[in-house]
C-alpha positions as CSV (number, residue, x, y, z in Angstrom):
1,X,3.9,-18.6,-11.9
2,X,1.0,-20.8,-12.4
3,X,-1.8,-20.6,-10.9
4,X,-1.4,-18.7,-7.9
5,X,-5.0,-17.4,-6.7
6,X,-3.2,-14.7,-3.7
7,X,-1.5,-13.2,-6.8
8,X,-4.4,-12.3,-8.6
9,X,-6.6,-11.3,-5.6
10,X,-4.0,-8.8,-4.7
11,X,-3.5,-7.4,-8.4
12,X,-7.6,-7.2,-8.8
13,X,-7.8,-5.1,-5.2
14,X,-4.2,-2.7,-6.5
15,X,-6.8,-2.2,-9.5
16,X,-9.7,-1.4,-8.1
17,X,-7.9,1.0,-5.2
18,X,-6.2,2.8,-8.4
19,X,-9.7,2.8,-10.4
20,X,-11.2,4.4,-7.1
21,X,-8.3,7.2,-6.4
22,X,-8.6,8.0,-10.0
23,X,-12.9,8.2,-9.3
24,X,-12.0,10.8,-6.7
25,X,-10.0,12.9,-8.3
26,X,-12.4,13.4,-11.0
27,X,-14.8,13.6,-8.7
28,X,-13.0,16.8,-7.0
29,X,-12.7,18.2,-10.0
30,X,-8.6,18.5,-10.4
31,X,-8.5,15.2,-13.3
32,X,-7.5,15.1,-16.9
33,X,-8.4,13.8,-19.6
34,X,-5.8,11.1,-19.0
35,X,-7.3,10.4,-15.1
36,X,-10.8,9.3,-16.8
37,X,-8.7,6.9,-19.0
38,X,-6.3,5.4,-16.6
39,X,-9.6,5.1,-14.3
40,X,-11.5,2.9,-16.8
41,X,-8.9,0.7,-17.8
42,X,-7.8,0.1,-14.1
43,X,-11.7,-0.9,-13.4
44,X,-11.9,-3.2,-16.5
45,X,-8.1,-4.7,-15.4
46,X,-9.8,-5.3,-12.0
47,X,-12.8,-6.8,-13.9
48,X,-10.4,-9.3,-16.0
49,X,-8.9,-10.3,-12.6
50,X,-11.9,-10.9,-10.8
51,X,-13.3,-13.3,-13.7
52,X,-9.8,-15.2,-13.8
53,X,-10.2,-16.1,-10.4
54,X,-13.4,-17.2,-10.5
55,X,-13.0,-19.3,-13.8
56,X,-10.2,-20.5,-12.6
57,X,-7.6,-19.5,-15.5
């Protein structure tokens, strides 16, 4: 695929929109233990995207 920046915009904001709905459901109290995990690694999979696009990889 290359490097195709669109891509990875839209795969960082899918990441952080999952990291967020996962935020609010623990946040109205009906998570597990499995919502907390799925919510951190969606925030760090947003993270890795972000710095791709700005380092260019």
């Amino acid at each position: 695929m290359g490097n195709n920046r669109i891509f990875k915009i839209l795969l960082a904001v899918a990441c952080f929109l999952a990291a967020g709905l996962n935020a609010y459901r623990v946040y109205k109290g009906e998570h597990d233990t499995v919502d907390i995990i799925l919510g951190v690694l969606f925030l760090l999979a947003g993270f890795m995207y972000v710095y791709r696009i700005r380092k260019g990889i």
